[in-house]
C-alpha positions in Angstrom: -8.6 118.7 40.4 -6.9 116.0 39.0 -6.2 112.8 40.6 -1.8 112.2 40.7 -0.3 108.9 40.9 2.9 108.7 41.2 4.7 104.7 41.1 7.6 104.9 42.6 10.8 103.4 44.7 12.8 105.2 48.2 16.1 104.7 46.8 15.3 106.2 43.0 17.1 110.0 42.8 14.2 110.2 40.0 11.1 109.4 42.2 12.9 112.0 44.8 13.4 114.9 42.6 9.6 114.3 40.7 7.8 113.9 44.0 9.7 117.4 45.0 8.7 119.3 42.1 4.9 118.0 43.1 5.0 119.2 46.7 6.7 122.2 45.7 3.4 123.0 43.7 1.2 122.1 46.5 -0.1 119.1 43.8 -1.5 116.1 46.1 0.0 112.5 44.7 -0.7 109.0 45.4 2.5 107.1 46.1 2.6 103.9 45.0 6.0 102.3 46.3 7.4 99.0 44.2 10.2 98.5 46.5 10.3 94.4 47.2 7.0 94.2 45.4 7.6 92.5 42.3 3.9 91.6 42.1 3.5 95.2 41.9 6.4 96.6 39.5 5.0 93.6 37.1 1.5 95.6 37.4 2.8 98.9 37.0 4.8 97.9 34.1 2.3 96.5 32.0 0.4 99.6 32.2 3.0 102.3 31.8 4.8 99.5 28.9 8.3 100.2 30.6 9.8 98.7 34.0 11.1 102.2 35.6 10.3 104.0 38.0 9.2 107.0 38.0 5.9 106.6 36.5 3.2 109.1 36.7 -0.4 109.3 35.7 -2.3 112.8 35.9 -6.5 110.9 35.6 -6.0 108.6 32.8 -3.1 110.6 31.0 0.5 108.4 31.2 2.8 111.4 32.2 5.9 109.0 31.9 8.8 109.7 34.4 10.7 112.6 35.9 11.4 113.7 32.9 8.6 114.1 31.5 7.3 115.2 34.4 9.5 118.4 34.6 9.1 118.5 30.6 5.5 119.6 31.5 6.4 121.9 33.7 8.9 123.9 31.8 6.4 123.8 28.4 3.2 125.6 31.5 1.4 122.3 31.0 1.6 120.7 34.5 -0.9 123.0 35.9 -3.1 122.5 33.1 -3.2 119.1 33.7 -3.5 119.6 36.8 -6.6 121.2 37.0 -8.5 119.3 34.7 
């Protein structure tokens, strides 16, 4: 199985509804929070190339954000992915 990680922040609607659609498919994540972290947002940023959050890797694969995310999902990718 893939390994998830998920950047993300508490107070992002986003973050909420990508880490939903995860659980909802039984997919285990890594949460990486940014909130008050700026040292940690900077990192994130310069290896996703953009400063919001949402952002998801599935292995070495830059998903992108929720959008994306659910873009996957409604294309039968995600599980795909997913498994490798």
């Amino acid at each position: 199985m893939a390994k998830v990680i998920m950047y993300s922040s508490n107070w992002c609607p986003f973050c909420i509804r990508a880490k939903t659609l995860l659980k909802n498919k039984n997919i285990d994540f890594e949460e990486i929070h940014v909130d008050g972290k700026p040292d940690v947002r900077a990192a994130m940023a310069k290896k996703a190339g953009r400063t919001s959050v949402p952002q998801i890797w599935i292995d070495d694969y830059h998903v992108g954000g929720c959008d994306e995310l659910f873009a996957l999902e409604r294309a039968g990718k995600l599980d795909g992915l997913i498994a490798g």
